[in-house]
C-alpha positions as CSV (number, residue, x, y, z in Angstrom):
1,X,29.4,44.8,-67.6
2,X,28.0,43.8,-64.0
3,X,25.5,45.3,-62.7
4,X,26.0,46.5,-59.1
5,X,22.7,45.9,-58.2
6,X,23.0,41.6,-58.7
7,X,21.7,40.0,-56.2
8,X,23.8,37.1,-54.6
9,X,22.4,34.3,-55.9
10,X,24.1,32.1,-53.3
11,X,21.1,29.9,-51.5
12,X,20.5,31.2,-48.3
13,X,20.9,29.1,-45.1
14,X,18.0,27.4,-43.9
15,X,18.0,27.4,-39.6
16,X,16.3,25.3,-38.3
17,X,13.8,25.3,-35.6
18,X,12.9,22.5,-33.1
19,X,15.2,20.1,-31.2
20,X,18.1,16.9,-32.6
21,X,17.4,13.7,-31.9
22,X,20.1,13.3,-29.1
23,X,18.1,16.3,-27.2
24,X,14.9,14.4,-27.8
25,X,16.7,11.0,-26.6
26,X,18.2,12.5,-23.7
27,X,14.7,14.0,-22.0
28,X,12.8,10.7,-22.8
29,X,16.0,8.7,-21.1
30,X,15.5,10.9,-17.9
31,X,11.6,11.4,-17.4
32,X,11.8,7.0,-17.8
33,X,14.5,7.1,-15.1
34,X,12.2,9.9,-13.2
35,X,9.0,7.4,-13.9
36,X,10.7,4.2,-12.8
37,X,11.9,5.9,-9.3
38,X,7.8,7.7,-8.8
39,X,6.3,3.9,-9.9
40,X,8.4,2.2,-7.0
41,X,7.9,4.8,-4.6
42,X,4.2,4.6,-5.4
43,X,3.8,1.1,-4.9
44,X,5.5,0.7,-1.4
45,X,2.9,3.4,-0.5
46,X,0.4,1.7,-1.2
47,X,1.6,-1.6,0.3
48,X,2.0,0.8,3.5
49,X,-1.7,2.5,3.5
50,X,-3.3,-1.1,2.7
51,X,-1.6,-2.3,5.7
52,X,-2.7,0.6,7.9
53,X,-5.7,0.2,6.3
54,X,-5.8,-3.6,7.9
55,X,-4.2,-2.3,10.9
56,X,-7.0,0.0,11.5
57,X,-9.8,-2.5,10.7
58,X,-8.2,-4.9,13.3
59,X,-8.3,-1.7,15.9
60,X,-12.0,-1.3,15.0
61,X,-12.7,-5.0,15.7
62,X,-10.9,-5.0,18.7
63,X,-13.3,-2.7,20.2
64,X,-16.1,-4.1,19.0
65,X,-15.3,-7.1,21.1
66,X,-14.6,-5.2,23.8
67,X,-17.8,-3.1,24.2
68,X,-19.8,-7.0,23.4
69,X,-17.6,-7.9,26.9
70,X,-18.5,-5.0,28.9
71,X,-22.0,-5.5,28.3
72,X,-21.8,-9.5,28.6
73,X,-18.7,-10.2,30.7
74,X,-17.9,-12.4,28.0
75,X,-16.0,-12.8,24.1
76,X,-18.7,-15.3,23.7
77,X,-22.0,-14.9,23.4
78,X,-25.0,-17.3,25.5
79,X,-24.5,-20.3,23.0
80,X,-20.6,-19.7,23.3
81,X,-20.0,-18.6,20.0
82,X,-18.4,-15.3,19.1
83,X,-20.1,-12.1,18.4
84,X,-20.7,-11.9,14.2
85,X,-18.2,-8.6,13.2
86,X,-19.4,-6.2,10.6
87,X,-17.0,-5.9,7.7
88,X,-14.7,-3.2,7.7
89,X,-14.0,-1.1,4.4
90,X,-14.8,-1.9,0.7
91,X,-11.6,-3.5,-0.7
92,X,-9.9,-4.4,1.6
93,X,-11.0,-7.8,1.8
94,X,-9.4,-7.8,-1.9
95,X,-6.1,-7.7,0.3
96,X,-6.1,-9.2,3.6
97,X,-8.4,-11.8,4.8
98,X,-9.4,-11.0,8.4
99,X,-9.8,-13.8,11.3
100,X,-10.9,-14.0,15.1
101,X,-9.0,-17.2,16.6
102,X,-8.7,-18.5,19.8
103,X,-11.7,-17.5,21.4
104,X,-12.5,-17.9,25.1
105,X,-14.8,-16.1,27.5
106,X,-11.4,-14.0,28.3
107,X,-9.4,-14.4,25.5
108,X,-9.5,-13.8,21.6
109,X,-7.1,-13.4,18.7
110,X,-7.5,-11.2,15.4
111,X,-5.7,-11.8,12.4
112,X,-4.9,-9.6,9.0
113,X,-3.3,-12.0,7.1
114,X,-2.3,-10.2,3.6
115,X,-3.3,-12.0,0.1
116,X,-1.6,-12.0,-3.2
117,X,-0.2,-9.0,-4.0
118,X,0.1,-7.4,-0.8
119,X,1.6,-10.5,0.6
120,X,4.2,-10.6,-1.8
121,X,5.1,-7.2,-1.9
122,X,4.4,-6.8,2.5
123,X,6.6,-10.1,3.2
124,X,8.5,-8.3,6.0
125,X,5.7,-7.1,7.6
126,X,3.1,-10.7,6.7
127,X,0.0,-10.9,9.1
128,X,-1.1,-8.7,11.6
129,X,-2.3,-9.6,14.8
130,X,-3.8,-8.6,18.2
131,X,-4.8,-10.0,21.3
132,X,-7.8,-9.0,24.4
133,X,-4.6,-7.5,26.1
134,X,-3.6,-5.5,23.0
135,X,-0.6,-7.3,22.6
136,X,0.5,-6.3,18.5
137,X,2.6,-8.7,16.9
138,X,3.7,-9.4,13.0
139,X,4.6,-12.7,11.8
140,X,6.7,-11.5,8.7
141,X,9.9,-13.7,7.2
142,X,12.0,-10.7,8.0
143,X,13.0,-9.5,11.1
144,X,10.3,-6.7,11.3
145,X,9.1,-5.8,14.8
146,X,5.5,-4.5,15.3
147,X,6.4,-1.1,16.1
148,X,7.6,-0.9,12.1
149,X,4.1,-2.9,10.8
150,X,1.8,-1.3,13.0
């Protein structure tokens, strides 16, 4: 006779826990899209701030020059050489070299023009420059106008 007190010997189901590997496949597939759209993003910004940063710099020149010709009526000092220009900040000389060009007793040029990396990646934009009038200008390959560089 049975007994009514057997147990069901059937095994009983394992569930389980944690995620399949589609689920798994699927989050990695969108945080590497997610990554891939934050990387770019993060790049042109800093192609952007290194150029203000060389922007800026040029500014800081600029007036620099312009003080040294309020108190000497002159871009050129008494042996008609141009004032020496401090260095503007760490690192950036890592990405732009910076140049004073044509200088006259009235007249001077500055120059950003961007180095490896940052030329590559700034080719729209390319050097910076500015003149004793104030005059910005860009001399990118694309059609960029100052307004967008500086």
């Amino acid at each position: 006779m049975r007994s009514a007190h057997r147990r069901d010997i059937r095994p009983h189901s394992i569930e389980t826990a944690g995620f399949t590997l589609m689920e798994l496949m699927v989050v990695v597939s969108i945080i590497a899209i997610l990554s891939t759209i934050a990387y770019g993003s993060y790049q042109r910004h800093v192609v952007k701030s290194r150029r203000a940063a060389a922007a800026a710099c040029l500014q800081e020149r600029v007036q620099r020059l312009e003080r040294f010709h309020t108190a000497h009526m002159s871009y050129l000092d008494s042996s008609g050489k141009p004032p020496e220009l401090a260095q503007c900040a760490d690192g950036l000389a890592q990405h732009y070299q910076l140049s004073l060009s044509a200088v006259a007793a009235r007249t001077f040029k500055l120059r950003a023009e961007p180095l490896g990396g940052q030329a590559e990646a700034d080719a729209r934009c390319g050097a910076l420059m500015i003149d004793q009038r104030g005059v910005r200008s860009v001399s990118g390959a694309a059609a960029a106008t100052p307004e967008e560089c500086w």
